[in-house]
FIGUZA-573788 format. One record per atom (N, C-alpha, C, O, CB): y, z, x. Coordinates in steps of 0.001 Angstrom, whole numbers, padded with zeros to 6 digits, always signed. Glycine has a CB too. Example, Ala and Ser with C-alpha at 12.3 -4.5 7.8 and 13.67 -1.06 7.14 Angstrom:
2
-005690+007800+013190-004500+007800+012300-003300+007800+013200-003319+008465+014236-004473+009046+011308-002250+007080+012850-001060+007140+013670+000030+007870+012900+001138+008039+013409-000598+005725+014084
***
This chain:
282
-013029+038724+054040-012616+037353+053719-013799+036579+053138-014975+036652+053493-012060+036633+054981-013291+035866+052233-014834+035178+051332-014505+033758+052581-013531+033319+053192-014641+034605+048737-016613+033312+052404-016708+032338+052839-016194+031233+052552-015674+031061+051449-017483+032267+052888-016256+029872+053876-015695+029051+052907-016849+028060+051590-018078+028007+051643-014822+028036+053946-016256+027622+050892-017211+027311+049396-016883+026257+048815-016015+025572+049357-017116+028314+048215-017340+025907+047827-017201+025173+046508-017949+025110+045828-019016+024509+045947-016961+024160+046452-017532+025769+044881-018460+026514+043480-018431+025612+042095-018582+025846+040896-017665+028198+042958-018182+024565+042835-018908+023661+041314-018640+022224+042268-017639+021825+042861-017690+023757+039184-020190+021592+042097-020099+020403+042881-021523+019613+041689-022186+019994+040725-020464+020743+045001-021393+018406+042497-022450+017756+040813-022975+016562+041353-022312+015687+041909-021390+017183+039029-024233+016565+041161-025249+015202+042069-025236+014475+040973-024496+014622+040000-027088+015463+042736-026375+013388+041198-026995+012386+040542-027796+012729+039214-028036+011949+038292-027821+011805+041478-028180+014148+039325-028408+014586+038201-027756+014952+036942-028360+015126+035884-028809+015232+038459-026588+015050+037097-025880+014768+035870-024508+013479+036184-024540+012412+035570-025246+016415+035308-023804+013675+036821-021945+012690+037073-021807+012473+038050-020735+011892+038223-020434+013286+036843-022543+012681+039217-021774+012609+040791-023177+011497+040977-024224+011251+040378-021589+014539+042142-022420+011020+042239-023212+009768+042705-023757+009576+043991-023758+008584+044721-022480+008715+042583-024415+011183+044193-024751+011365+045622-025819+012297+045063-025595+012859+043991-023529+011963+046806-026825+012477+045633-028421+013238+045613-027496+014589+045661-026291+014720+045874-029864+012905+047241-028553+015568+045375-028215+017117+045294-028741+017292+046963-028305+018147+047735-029252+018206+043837-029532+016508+047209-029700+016303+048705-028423+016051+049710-028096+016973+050457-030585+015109+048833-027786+014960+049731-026777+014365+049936-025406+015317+049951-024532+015435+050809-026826+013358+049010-025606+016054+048428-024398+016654+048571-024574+017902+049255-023552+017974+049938-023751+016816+047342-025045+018610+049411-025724+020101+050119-025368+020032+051621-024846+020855+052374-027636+020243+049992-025880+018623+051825-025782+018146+053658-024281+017540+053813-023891+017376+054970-027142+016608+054233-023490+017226+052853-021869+016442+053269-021286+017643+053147-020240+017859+053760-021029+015090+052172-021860+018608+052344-021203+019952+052588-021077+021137+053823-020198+021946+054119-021696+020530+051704-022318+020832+054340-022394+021388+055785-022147+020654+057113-022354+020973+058284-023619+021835+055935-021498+019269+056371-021201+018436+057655-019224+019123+057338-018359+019346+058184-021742+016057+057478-019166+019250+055961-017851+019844+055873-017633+021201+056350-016599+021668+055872-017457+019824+054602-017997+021667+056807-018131+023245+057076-018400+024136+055523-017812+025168+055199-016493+023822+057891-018942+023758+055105-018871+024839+053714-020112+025646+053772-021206+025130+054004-018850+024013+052078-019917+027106+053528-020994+028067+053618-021396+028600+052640-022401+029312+052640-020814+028959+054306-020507+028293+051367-021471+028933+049860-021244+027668+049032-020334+026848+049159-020721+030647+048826-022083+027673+048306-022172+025739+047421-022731+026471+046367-023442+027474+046419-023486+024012+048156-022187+025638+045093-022545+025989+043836-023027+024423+043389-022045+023687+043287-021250+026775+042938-024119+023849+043144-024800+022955+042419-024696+023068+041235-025618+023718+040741-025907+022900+042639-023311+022395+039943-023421+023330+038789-023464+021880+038067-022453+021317+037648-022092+024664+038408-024449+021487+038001-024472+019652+037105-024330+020024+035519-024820+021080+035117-026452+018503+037307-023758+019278+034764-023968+019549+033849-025044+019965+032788-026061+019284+032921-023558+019035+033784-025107+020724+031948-026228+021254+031035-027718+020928+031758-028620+020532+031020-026109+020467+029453-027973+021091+033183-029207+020880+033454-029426+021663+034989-028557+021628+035861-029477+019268+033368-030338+022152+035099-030678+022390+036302-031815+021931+037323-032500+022663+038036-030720+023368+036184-031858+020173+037193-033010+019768+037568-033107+019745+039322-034012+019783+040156-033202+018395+036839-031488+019652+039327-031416+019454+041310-031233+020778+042262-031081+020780+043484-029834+018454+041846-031291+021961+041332-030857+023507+042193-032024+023552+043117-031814+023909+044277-030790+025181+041120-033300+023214+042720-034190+023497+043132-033748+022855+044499-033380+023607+045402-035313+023190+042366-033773+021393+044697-033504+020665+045914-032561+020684+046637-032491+020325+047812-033540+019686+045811-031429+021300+045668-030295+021761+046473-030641+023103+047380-030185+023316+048503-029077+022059+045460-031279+023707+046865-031574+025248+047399-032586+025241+048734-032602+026124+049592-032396+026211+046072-033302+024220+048717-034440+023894+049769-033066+022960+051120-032862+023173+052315-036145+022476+048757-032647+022301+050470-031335+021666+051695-030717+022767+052288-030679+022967+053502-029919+020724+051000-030142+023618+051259-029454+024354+051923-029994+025104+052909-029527+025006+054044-028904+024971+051235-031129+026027+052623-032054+026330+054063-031732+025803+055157-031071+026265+056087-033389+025925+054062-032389+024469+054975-032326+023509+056086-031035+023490+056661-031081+023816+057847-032679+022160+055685-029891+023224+056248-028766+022953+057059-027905+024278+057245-027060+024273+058140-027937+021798+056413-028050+025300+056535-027528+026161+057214-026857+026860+055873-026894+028089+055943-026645+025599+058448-026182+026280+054526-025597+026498+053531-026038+027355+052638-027143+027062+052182-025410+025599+053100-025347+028718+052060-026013+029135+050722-025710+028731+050036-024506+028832+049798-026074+030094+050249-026565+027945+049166-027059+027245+047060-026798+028265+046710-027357+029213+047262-028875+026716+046239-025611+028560+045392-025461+029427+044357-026552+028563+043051-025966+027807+042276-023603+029615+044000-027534+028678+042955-027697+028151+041603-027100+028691+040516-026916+029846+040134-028871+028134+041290-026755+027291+039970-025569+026727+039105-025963+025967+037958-027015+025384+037697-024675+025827+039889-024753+026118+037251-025112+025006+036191-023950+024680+035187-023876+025655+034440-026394+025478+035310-022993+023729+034829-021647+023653+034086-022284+023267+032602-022805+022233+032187-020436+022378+034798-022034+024456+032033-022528+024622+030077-021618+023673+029490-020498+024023+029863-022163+026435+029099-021501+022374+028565-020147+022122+027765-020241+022986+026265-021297+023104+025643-019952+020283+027453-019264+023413+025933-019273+024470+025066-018380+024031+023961-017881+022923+024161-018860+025764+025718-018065+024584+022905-017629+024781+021874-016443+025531+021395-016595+026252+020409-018418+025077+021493-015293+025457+021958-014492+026881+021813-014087+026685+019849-013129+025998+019493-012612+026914+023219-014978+027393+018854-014842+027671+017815-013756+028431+017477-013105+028245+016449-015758+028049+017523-013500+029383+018387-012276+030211+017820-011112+029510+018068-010231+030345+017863-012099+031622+018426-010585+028469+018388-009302+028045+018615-008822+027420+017156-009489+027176+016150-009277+026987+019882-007468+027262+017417-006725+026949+015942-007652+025344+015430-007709+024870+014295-004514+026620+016244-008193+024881+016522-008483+023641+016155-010029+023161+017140-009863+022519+018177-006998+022699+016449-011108+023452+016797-012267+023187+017633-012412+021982+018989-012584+020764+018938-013224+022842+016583-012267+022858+020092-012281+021897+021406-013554+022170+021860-014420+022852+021314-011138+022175+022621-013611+021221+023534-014427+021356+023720-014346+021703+025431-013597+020995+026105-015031+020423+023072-015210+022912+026169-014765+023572+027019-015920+023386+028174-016921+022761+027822-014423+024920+026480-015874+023804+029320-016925+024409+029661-017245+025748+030956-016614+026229+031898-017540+023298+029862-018589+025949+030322-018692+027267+031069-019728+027278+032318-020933+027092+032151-019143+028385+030024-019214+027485+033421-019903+027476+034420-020954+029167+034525-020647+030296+034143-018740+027128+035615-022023+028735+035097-023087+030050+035342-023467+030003+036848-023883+029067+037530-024647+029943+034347-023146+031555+037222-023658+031380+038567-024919+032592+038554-025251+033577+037894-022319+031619+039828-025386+031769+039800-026444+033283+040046-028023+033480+038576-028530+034488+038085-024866+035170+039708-028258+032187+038385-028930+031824+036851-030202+031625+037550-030259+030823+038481-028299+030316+035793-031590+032529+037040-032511+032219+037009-033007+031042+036522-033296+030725+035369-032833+032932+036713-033064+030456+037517-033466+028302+037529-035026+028121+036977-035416+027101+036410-033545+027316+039750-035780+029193+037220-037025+028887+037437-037723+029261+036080-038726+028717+035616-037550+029584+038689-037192+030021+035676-037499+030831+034451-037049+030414+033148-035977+029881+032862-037005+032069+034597-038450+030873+032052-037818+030262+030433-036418+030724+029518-036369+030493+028309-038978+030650+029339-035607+031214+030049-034612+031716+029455-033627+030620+029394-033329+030112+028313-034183+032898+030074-033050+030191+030640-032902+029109+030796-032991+028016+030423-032156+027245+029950-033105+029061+031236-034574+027876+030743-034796+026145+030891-034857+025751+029503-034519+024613+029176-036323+025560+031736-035354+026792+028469-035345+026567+026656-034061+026055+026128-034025+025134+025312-035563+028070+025747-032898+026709+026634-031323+027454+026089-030786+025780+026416-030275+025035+025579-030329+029254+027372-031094+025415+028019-030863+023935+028579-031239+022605+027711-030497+021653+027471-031712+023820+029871-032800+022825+027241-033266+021754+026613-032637+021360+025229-032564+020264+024672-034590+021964+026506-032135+022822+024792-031327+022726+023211-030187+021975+023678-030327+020757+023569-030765+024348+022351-029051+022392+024191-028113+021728+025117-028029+020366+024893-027383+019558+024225-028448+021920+026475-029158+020430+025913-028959+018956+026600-029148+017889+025508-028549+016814+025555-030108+018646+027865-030365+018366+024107-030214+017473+023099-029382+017124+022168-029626+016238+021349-030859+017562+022626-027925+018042+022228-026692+018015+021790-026117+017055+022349-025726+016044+021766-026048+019067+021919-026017+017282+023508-024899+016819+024797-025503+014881+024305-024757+014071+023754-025526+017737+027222-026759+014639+024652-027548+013290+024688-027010+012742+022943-026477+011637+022841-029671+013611+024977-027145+013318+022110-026589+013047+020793-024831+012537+020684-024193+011616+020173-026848+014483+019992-024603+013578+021379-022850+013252+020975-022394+011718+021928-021740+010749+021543-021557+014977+021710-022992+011967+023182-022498+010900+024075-023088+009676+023054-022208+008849+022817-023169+010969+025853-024507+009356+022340-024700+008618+021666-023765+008362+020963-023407+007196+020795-025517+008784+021232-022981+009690+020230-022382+008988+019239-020805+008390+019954-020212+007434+019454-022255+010072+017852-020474+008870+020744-018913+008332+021687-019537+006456+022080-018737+005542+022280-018598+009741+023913-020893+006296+022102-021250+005051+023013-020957+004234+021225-020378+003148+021204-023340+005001+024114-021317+004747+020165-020964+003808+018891-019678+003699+018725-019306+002616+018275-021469+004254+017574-018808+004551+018967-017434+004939+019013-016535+003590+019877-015655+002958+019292-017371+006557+019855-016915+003315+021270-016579+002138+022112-016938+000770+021132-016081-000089+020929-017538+002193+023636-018158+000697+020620-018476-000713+020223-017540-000353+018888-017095-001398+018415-020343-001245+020018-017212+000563+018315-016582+000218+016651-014999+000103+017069-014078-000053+016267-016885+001773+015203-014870+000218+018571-012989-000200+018793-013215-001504+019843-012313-001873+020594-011710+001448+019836-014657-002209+019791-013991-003775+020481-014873-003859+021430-015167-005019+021719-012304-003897+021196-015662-002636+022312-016118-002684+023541-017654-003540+023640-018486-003343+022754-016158-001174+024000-017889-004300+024548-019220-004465+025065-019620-003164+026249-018901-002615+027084-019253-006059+025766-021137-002956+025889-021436-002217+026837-022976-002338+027650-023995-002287+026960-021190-001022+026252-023058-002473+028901-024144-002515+029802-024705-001063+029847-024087-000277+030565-023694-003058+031221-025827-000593+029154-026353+000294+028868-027865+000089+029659-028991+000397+029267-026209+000414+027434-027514-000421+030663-028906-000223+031175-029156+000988+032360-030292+001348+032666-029336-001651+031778-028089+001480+032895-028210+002974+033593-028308+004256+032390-028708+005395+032632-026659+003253+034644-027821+003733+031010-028132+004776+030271-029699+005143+029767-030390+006162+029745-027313+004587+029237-029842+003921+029428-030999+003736+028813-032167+004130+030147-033086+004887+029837-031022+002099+028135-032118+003703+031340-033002+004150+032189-032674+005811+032392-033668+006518+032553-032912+003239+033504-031310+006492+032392-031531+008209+032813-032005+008682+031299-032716+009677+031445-029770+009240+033458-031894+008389+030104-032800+008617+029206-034301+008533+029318-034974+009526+029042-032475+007948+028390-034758+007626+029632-035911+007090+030174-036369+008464+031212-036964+009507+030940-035560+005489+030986-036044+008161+031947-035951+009814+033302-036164+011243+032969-036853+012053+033589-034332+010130+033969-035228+011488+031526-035118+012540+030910-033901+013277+031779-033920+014459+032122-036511+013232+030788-032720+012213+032091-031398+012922+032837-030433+012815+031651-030531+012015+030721-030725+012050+034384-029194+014031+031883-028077+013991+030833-027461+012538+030974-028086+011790+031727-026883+015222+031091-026539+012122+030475-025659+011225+030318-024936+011682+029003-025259+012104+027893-026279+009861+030328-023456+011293+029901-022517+011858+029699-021024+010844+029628-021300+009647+029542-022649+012864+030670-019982+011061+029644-018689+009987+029537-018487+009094+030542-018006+007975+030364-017378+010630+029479-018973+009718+032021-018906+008528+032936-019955+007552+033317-020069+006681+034179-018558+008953+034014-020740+008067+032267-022019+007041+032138-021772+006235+031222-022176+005074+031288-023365+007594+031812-021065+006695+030195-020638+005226+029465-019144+004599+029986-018871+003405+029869-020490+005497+027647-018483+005323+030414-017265+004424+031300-017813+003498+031842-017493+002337+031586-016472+005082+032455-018776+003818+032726-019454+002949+033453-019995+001471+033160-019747+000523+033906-020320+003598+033715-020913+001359+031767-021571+000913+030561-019919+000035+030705-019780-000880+031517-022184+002240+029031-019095+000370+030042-017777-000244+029685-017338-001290+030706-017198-002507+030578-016683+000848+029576-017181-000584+031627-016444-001416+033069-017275-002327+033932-016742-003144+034684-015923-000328+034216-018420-002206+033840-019541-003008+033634-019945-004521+032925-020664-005427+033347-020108-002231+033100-019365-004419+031993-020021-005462+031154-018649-006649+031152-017475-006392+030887-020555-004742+029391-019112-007703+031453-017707-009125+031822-017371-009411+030669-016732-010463+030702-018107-010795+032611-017517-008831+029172-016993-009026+028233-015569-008396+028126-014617-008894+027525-017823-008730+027403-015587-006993+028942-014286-006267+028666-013436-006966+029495-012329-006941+028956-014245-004712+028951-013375-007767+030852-012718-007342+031843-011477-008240+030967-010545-007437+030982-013318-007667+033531-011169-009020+030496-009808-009158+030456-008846-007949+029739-007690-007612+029993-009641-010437+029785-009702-007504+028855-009104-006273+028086-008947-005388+028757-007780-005019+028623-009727-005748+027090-009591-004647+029609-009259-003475+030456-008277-003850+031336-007429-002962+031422-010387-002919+031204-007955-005172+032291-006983-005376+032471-005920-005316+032151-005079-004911+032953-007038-005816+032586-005474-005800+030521-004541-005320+029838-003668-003975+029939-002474-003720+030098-005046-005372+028908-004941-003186+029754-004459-001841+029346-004929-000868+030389-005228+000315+030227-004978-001423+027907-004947-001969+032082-004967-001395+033217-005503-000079+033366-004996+000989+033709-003867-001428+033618-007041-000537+032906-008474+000385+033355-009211-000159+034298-009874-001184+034146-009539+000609+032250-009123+000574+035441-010016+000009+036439-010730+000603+037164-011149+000203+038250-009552-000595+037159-010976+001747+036585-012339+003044+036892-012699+003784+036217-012195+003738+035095-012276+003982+037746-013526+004641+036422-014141+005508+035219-013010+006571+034862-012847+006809+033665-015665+006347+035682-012306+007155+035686-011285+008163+034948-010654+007425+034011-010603+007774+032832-010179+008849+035845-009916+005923+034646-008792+005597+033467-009806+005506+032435-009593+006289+031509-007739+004089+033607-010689+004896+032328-011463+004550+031141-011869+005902+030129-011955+005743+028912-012823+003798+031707-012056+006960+030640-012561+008075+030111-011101+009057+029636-011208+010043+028907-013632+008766+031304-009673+008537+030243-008471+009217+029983-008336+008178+028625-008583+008882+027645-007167+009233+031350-008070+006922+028234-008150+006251+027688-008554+006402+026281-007891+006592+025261-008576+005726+028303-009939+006254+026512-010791+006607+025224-011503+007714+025327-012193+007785+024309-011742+005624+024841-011684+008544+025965-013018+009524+025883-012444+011033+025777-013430+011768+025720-014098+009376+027396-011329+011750+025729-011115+012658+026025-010497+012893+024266-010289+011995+023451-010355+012720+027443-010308+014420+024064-009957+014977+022991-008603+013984+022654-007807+013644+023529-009761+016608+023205-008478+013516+020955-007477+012852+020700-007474+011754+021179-006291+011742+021521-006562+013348+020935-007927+010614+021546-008536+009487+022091-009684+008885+020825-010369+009656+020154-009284+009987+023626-009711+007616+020703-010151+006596+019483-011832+007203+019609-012332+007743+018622-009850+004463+019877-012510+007076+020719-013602+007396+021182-014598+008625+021333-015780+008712+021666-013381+007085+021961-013812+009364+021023-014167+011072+021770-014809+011641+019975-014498+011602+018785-011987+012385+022645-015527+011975+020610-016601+013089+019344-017109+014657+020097-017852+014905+021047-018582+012028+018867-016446+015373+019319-017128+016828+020029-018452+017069+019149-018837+016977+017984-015955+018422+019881-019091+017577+020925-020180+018270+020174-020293+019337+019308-019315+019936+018862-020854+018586+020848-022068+019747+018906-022111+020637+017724-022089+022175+018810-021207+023034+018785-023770+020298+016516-022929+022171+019418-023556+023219+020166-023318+023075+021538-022823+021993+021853-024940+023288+019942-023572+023999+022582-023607+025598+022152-021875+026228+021716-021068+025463+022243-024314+026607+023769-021403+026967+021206-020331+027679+021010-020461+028477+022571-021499+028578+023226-020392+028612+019502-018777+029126+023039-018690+029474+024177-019822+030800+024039-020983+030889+024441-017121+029699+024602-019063+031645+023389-020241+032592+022997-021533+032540+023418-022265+033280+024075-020431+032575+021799-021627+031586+022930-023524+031085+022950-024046+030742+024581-024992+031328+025108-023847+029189+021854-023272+029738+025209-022762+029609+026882-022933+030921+027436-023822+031303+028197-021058+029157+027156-021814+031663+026883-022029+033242+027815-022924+034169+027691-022825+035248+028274-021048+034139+027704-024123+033786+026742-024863+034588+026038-026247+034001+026382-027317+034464+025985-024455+034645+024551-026090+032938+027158-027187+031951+027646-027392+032316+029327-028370+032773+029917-026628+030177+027366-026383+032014+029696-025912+032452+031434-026225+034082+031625-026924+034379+032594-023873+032189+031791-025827+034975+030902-026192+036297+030931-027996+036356+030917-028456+036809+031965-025413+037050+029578-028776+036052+030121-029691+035996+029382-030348+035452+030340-031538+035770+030331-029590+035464+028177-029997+034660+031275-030847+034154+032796-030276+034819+034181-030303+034314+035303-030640+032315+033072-029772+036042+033806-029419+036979+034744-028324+036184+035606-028124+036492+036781-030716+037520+035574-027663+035206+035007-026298+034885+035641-025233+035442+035594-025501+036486+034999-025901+033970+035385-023886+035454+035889-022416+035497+035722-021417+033913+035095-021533+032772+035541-021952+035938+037349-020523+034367+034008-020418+033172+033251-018765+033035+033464-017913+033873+033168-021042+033310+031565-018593+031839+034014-016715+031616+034750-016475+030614+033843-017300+029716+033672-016326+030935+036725-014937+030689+032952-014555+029809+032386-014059+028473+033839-013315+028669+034801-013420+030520+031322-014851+027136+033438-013729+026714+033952-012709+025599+034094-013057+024521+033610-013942+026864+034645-011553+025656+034649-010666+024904+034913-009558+024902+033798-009205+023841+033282-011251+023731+035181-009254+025581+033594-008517+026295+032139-007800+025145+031839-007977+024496+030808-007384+027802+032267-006623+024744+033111-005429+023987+032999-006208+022665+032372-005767+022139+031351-004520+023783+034538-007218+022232+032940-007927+020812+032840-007857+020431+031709-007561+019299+031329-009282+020684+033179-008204+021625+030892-008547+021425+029002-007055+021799+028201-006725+021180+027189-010054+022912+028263-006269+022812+028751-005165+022921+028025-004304+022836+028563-004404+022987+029780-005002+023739+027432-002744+022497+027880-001877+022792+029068-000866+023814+028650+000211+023891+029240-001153+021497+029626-001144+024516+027758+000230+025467+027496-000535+026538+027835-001624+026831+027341+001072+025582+025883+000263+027319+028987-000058+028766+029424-000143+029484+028697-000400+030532+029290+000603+029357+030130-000087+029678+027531+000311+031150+026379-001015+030702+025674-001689+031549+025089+002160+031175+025071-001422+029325+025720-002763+029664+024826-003685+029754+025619-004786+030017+025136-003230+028709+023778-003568+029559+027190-004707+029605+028104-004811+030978+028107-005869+031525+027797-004566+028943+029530-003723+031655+028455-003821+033195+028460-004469+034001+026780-004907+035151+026741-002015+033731+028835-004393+033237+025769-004913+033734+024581-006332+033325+024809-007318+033988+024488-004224+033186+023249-006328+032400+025277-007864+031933+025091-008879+032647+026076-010058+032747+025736-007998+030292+025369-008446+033139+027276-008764+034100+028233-009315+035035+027555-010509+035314+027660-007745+034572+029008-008379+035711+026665-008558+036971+026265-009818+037077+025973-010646+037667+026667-007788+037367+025281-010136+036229+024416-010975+036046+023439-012523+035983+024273-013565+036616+024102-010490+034688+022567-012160+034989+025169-013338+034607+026373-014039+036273+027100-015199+036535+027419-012298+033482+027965-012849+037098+027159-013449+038353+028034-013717+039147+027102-014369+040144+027414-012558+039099+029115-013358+038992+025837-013776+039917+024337-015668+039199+023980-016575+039494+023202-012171+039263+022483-015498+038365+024867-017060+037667+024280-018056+038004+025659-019145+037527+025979-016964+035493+023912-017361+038833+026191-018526+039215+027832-018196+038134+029027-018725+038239+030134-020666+038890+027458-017025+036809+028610-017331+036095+029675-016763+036757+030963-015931+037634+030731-016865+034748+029467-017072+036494+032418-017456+037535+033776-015809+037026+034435-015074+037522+035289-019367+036952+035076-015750+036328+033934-014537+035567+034956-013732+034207+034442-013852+033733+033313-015320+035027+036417-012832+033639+035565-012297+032363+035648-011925+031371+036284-011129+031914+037051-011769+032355+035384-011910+030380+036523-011846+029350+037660-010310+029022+037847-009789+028000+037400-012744+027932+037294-009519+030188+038690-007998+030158+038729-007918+029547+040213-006946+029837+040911-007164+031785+038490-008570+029004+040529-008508+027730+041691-008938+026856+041636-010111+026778+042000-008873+027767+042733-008301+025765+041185-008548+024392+041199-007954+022967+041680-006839+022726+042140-008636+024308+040267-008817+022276+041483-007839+021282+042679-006648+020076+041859-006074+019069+042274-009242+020073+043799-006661+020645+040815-005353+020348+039932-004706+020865+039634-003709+020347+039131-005277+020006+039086-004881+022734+039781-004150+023446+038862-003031+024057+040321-003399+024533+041395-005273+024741+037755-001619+023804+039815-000592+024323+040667-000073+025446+040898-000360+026177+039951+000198+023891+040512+000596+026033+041717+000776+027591+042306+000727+028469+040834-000148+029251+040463+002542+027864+043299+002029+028044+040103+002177+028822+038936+000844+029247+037974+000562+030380+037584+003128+028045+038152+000067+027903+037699-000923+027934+036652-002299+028862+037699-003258+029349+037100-001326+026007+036003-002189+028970+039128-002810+029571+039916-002481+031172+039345-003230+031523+038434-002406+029103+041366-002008+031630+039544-001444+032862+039845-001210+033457+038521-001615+034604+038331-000196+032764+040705-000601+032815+037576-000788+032923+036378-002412+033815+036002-002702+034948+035619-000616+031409+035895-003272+032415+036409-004301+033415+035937-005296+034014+036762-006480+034263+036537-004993+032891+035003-004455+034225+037930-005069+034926+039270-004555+036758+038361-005298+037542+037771-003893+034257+041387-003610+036815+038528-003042+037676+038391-003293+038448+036519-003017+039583+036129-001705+037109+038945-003909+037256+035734-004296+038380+034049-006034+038495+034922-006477+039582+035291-004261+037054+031507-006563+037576+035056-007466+038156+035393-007761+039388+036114-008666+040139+035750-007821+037497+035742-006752+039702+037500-007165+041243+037942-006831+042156+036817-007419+043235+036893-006334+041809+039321-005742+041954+035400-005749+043441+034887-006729+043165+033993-006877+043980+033082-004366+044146+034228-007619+041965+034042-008857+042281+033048-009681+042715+033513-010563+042950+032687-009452+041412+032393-010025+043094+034853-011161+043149+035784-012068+042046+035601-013225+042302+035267-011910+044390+035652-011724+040924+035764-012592+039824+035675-012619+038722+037126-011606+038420+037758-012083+039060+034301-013703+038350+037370-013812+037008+038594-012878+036511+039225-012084+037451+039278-014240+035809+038185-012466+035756+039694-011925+034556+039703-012341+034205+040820-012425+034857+041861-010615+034418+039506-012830+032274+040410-013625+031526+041192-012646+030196+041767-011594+030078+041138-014963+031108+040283-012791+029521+042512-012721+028285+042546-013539+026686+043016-014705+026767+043403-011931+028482+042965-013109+025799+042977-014173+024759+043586-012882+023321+043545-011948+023098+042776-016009+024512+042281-013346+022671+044616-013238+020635+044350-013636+020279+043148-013078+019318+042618-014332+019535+045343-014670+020969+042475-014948+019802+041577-015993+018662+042219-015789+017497+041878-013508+019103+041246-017072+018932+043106-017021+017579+043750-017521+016767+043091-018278+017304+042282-017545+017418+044890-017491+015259+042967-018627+014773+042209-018856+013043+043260-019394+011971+042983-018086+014636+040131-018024+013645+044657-018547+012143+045453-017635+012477+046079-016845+013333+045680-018635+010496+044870-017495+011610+047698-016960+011470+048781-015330+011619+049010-014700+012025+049987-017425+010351+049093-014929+011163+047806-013775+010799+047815-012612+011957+047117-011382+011910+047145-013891+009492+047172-013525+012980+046503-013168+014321+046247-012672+015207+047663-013348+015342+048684-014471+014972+045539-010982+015887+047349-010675+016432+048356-011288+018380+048110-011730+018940+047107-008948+016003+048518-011093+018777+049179-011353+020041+049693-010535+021109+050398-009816+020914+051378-012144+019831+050367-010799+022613+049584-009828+023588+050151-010118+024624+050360-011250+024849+049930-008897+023796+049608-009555+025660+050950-010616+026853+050941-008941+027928+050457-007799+027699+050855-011794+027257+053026-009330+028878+049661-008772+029912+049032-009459+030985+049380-010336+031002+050244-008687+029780+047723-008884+032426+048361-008928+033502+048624-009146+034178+047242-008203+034617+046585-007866+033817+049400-010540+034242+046806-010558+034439+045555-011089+035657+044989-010744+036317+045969-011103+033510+045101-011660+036559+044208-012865+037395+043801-013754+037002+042910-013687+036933+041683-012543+038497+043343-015363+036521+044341-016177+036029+044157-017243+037519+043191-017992+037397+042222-016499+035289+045587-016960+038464+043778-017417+039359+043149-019712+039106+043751-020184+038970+044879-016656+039003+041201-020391+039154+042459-021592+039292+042985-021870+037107+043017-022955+036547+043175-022798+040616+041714-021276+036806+042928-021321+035411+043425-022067+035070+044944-023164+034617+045271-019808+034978+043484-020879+035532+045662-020731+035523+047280-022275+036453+047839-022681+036368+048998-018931+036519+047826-022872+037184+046915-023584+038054+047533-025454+037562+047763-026226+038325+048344-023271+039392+046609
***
């Protein structure tokens, strides 16, 4: 029986609003015995996550959630690829990250011009300071920026935004006034990055990004034609069918399957499944 887990959780270092400290220890106050620290395009908190975990009792998967490029689709989206088991410490990595992350810091620039050219004021002073820091920022850093500033509030009222999801369902997501995909990395490149730091590379949250099963299952394919290790067919949105669905292509691919909360703060719920962690768990 696999331990219990959650294989993608996210501090202060990239979207979540709790220390990699913080979250390591609410995790072992939760009973959880394998933790994946997977912040976006950075691995600045594994380190501190990995020293907590000691301490309280938890194994740190160092982690890290890639946003990627899926080039081969009929129409260029944007995905991402989780890495487990990734040499943190080492230049393979931390080079592959810094390219990344100067993508990732570019595009959100350009989504933050995107808000002011449809009406928005924005309080950019948490951006401008995790720049300052040398931290990612990302969509709920400018939601934030948005919901923030007393110029919007009668307008977001309107159109009944009153947190960072609505704000980021709103404007920030594919097909939305706001949203700009990035250039780099292509998934490829993700799975070819995560390998390359002696990781394992899990698509994830399939349902999150698409919703028609026949192209999730096409897009699977293509993903295990490119070396990726696995898939995140447990999630805390995705329902029995879309479970099993790709519980079940994944065993005839011989591939992973992972799951997680998602955590990114307190208010994130928690579950424990039955998955193949494969050399994850080990």
């Amino acid at each position: 029986m696999a331990p219990r887990f959650d294989l993608q959780a996210h501090s202060t270092h990239s979207d979540g609003v709790l220390s990699a400290e913080e979250v390591v220890t609410r995790a072992a106050d939760a009973g959880v015995e394998l933790l994946a620290l997977s912040d976006h395009d950075t691995i600045s908190g594994v380190a501190e996550a990995v020293e907590t975990g000691k301490r309280v009792g938890v194994e740190v998967v160092p982690a890290v959630e890639i946003s990627a490029v899926d080039d081969g689709a009929a129409t260029a989206r944007e995905l991402h690829i989780l890495g487990y088991r990734i040499d943190y410490t080492g230049p393979p990595m931390t080079a592959r990250l810094e390219e990344f992350l100067a993508d990732r810091e570019k595009r959100t620039l350009r989504m933050r011009d995107a808000l002011r050219e449809v009406g928005f004021d924005l309080d950019e002073a948490e951006i401008e300071q995790r720049i300052a820091e040398g931290k990612p920022i990302g969509r709920p850093h400018l939601a934030g920026a948005v919901l923030r500033a007393p110029a919007n509030a009668e307008r977001l009222k309107e159109e009944d935004i009153d947190d960072v999801g609505s704000l980021i369902r709103g404007y920030l997501i594919e097909g939305k006034p706001a949203f700009r995909l990035r250039e780099t990395p292509t998934v490829g490149q993700a799975v070819e990055a995560i390998h390359e730091a002696g990781g394992v590379a899990i698509w994830a949250h399939p349902f999150w990004d698409i919703s028609d099963p026949g192209e999730v299952l096409e897009s699977l394919q293509r993903f295990h034609d490119l070396g990726i290790d696995g898939v995140e067919a447990f999630y805390i949105t995705h329902d029995e069918a879309q479970t099993r669905l790709l519980a079940d292509r994944a065993a005839e691919l011989g591939m992973l399957t992972t799951g997680s909360a998602d955590f990114h703060g307190p208010e994130n719920r928690q579950f424990g499944i039955e998955p193949n962690l494969g050399p994850i768990s080990n």
